[in-house]
C-alpha positions as CSV (number, residue, x, y, z in Angstrom):
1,X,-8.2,12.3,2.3
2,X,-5.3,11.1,4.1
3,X,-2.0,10.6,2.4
4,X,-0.8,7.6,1.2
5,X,1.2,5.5,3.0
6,X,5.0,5.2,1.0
7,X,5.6,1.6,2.8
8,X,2.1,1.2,0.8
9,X,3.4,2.3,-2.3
10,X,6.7,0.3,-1.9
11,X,4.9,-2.7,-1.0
12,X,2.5,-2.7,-4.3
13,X,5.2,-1.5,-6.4
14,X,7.8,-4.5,-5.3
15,X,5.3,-7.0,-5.8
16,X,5.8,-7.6,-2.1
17,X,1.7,-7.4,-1.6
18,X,0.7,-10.5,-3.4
19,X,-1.7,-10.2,-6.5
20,X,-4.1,-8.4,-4.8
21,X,-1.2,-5.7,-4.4
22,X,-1.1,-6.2,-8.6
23,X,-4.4,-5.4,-9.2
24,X,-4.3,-2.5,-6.7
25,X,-0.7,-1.1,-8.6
26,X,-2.1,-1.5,-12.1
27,X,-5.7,0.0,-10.8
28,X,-3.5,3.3,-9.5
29,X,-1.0,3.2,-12.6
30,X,-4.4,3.5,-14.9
31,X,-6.1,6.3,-13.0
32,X,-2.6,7.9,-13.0
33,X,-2.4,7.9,-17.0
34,X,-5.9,8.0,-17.6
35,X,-7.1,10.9,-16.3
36,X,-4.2,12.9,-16.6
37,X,-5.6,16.8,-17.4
38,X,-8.8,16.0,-17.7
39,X,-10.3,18.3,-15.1
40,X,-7.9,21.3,-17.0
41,X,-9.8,19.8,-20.5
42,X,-13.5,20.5,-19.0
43,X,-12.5,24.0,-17.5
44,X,-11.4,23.4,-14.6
45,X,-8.1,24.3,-12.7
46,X,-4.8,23.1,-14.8
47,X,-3.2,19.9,-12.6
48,X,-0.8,20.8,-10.5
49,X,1.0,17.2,-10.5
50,X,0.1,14.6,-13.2
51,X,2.1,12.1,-10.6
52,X,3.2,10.2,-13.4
53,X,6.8,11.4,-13.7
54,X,6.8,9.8,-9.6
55,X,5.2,7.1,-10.7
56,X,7.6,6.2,-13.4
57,X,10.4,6.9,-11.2
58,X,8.9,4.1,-8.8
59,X,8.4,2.0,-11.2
60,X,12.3,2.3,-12.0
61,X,13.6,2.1,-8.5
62,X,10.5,0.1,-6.3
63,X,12.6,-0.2,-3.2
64,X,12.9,3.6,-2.7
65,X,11.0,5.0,0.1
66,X,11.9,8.9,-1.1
67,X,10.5,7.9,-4.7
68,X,7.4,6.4,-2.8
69,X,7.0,9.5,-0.6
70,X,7.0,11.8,-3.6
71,X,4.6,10.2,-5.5
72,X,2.1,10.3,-2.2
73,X,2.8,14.1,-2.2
74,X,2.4,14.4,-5.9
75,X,-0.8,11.7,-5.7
76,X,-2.3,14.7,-2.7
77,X,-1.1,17.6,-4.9
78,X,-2.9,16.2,-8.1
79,X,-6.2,15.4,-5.8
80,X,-6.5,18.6,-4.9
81,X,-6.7,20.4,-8.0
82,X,-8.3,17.7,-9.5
83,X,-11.7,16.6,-9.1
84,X,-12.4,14.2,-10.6
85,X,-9.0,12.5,-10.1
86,X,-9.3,13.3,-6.8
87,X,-12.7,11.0,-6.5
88,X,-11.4,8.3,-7.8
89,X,-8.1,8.3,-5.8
90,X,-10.1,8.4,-2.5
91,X,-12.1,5.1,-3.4
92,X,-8.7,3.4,-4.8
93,X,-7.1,4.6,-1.6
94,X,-10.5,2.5,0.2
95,X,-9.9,-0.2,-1.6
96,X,-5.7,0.1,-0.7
97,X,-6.2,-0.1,3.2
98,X,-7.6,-3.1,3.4
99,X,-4.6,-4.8,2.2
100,X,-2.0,-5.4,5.1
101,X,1.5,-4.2,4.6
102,X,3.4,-4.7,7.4
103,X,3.4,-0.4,8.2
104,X,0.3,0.4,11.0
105,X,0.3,-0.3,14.5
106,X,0.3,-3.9,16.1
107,X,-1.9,-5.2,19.1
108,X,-1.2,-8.2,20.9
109,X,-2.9,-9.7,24.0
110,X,-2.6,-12.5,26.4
111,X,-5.3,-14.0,28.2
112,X,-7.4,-16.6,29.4
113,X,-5.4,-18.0,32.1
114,X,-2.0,-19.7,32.8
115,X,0.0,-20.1,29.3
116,X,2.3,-22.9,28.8
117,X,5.1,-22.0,25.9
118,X,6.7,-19.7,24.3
119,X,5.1,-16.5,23.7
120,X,5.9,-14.4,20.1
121,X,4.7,-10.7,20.0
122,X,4.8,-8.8,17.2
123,X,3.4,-8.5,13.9
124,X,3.9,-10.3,10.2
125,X,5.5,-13.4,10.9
126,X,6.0,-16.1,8.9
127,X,8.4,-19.7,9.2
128,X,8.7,-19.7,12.8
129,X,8.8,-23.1,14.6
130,X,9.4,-23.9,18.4
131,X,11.2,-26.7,18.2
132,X,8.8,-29.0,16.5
133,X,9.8,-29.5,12.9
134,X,7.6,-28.5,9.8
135,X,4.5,-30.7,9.1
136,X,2.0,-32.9,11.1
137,X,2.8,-34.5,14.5
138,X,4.3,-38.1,14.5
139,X,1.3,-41.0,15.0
140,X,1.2,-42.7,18.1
């Protein structure tokens, strides 16, 4: 399994990712808690990482990418020596990178003909106007 992304873990931790970034958090906040050891309990391997000192530590400071970045190195640590935990952190992580949070790479193409305008590239925008103010066009 890949890592995870910090800028991911930032962005669900801020609230920045919507309620769908909520669900995701609390989802990865559970698995971190809840299955703390429990590979050790059935005879396996003691956890190297429970993640959940990194995890609180996000929690108190959501903005930090170093606090993000340890808890995706203690999130790989504690997949690796656990199982079970390490199953269930693969399909959250499935279910993470489908939502978009503005780290990843950005595509743009123009084509089709002559274009008449302005021309934005980039990625994530939001508010922009070109010189038409907000809502629908004036009737005729």
């Amino acid at each position: 399994m890949e890592p995870i992304s910090a800028a991911l873990l930032v962005a669900l931790a801020t609230g920045t990712a919507g309620e769908a970034g909520r669900h995701l958090w609390l989802t990865l906040s559970g698995l971190v808690r809840r299955s703390r050891g429990r590979d050790a309990e059935e005879g396996g391997p003691p956890a190297l990482a429970a993640a959940e000192d990194e995890l609180d530590a996000l929690v108190s400071a959501p903005h930090d990418e170093e606090r993000a970045r340890r808890l995706s190195e203690a999130l790989g640590r504690r997949a690796r020596s656990e199982p079970a935990f390490g199953a269930g952190l693969a399909q959250w992580h499935q279910q993470a990178q489908a939502l978009r949070t503005g780290d990843g790479e950005t595509r743009n193409d123009i084509s089709g003909g002559t274009q008449n305008g302005p021309v934005l590239q980039g990625r994530d925008f939001s508010g922009i106007h070109f010189g038409t103010p907000d809502g629908p066009p004036p009737a005729r």
